[in-house]
N, C-alpha and C positions, 0 to 999 in steps of 0.2 A: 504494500500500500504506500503511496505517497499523496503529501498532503497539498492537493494544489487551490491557491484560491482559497483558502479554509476547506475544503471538502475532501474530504477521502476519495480517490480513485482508484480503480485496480489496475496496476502496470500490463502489460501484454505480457504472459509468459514466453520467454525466447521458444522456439522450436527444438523439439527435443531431437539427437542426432539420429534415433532409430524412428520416429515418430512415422514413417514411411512402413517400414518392417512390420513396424507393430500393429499399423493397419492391414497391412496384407494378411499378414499372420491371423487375427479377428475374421477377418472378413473369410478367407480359408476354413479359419473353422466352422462359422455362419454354414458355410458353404458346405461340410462335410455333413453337420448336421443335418442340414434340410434336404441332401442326398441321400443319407441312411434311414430318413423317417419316409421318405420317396419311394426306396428300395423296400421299407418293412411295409409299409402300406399296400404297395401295386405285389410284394410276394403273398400276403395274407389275402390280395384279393382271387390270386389261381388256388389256395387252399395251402400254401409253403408256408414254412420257416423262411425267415430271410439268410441263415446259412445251406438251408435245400435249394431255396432261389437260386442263390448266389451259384453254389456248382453246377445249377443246370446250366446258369448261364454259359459257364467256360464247357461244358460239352457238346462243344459247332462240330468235333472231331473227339474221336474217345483220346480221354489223357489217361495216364496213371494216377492211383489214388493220391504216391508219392505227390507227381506234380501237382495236383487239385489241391493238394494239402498246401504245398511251397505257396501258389497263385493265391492261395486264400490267410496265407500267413497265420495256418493253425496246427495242430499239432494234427502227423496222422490217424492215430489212433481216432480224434475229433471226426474224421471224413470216413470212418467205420461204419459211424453209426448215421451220417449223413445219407452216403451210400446205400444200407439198409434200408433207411426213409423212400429212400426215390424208387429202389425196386419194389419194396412193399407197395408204393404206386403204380407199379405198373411202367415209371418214369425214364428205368435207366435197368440195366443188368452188369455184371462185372465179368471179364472173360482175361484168360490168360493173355499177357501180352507177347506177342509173336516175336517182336525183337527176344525176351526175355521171359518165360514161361515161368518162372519164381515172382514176376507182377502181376499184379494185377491192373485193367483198365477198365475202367466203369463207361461203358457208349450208351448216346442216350437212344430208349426205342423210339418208334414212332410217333408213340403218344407223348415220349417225353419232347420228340421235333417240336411239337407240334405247341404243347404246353410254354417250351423256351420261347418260340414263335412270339405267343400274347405276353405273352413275359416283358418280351426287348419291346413290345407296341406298347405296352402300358407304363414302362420306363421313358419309354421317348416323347409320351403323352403329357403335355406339361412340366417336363421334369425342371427342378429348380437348375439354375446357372445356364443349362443351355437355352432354353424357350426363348428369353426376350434375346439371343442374341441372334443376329444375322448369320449367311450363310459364310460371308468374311471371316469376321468374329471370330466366329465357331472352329475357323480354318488355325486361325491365329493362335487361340487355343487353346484346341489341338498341338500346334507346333513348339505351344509353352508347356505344355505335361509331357509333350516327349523330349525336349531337353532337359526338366526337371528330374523326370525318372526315365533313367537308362537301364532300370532294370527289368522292364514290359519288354519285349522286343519288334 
């Protein structure tokens, strides 16, 4: 505070030097949020878990449980019982993996095409961060999450 003219006023705080970070950083999380309640919501509306969601999504191609486990950043033992879930639906079966017969690869059946199908349209339906953005935008990114993370390929 300094006293000008008899009055108290409030100095402008200088800028803080992360002040930048620190909004990106919020707004990321905003972001992460309102993507995961996106994702639990549109999986609870096919009748999923948002962890069953989630694997069906990555099986456009059968993976190993290993991989499913890595992409999902869970423990595998976790993708046992995910696994379990999708076939008891009907969603997905698990077969020896031809490369290597000691793995196993979970593919999804028909029903579960078909299930990922409404899956990825109910995800792209409004989804938060992408919607309001153009097809630029969207381009741009894009181009900023795959600099960020080199570890997608």
């Amino acid at each position: 505070m300094k006293l000008i003219s008899g009055r108290a006023t409030r100095m402008p705080t200088p800028p803080h030097p992360h002040d930048d970070e620190i909004e990106t950083l919020d707004r990321l999380i905003i972001a992460m949020l309102r993507l995961r309640f996106h994702l639990d919501t549109t999986a609870a509306g096919i009748g999923l878990s948002a962890p069953q969601a989630h694997a069906l999504l990555r099986l456009g191609e059968p993976l190993r449980l290993g991989e499913i486990a890595g992409q999902m950043h869970c423990e595998p033992s976790h993708i046992t019982g995910i696994a379990d879930a999708l076939e008891q639906r009907g969603l997905a079966v698990r077969q020896p993996d031809p490369a290597d017969r000691r793995a196993k690869q979970l593919i999804a059946t028909l029903e579960g095409h078909e299930l990922r199908r409404k899956f990825i349209a109910g995800l792209l339906q409004d989804m938060p961060v992408l919607s309001p953005l153009n097809p630029a935008d969207r381009a741009t990114l894009l181009t900023l999450l795959r600099t960020a993370d080199t570890t997608i390929p």
